[in-house]
N, C-alpha and C positions, 0 to 999 in steps of 0.2 A: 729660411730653413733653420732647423734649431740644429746644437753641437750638443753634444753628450761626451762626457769621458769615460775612458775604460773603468776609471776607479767607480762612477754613476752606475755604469753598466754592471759591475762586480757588487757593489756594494747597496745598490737601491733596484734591482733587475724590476723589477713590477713596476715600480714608476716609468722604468725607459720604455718598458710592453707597451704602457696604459699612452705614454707621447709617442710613441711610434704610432697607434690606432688613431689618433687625430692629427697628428702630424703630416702624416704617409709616409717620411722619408726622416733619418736623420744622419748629421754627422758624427761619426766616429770620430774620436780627438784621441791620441797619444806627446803629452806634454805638449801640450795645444797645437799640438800638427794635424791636420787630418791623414786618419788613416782608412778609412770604411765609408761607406755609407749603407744606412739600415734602411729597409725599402718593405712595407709592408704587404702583402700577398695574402689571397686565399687561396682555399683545394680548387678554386675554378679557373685563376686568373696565373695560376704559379707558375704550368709551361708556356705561355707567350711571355709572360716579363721577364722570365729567363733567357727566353728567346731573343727577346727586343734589349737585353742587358750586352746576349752575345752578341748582336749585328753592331749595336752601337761601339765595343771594343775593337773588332774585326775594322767598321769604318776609322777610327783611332790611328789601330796600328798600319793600318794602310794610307792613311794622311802621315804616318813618322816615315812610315820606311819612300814615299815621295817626296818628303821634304832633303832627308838624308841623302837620298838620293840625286837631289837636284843642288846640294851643297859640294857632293862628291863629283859631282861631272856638270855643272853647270851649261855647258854648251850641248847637254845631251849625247845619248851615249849613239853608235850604229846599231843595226841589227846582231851583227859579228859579234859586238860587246857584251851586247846583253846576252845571245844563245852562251857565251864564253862566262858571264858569271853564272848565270840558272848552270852551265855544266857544273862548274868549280862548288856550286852550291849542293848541288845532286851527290857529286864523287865525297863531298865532307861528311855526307848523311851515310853512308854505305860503310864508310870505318866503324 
């Protein structure tokens, strides 16, 4: 996978186009961190990779919030616990 920097991206935009098109994908760099990745798309292809972009996050933050979860109460929570945080988490949304 190739890195691109912002300042690449600012300052040479059609080269990063022309490596994005043979590429497929490239890394976004902000002082050599990655921050993005570029992922090329047509008019045909654009709602399923957006699609497949969102389930892939969705499975992410649902392997964080089980891990965190399993740091926070290691021997596993009851029934009782859990309907007690989903309420605690309901009654925050409602403020």
């Amino acid at each position: 996978m190739k890195f691109v920097t912002v300042r690449d991206l600012r300052g040479r935009p059609t080269k990063v186009w022309k490596d994005l098109k043979t590429e497929k994908e490239l890394v976004l760099t902000s002082n050599g961190r990655p921050m993005a990745i570029l992922t090329s798309v047509d008019e045909s292809s654009f709602e399923q990779r957006l699609q497949a972009l969102r389930r892939a996050r969705l499975g992410e933050t649902v392997s964080e919030i089980q891990r965190e979860a399993s740091r926070q109460h290691p021997k596993g929570m009851t029934l009782r616990q859990i309907n007690a945080v989903i309420a605690e988490v309901r009654k925050g949304r409602r403020r």
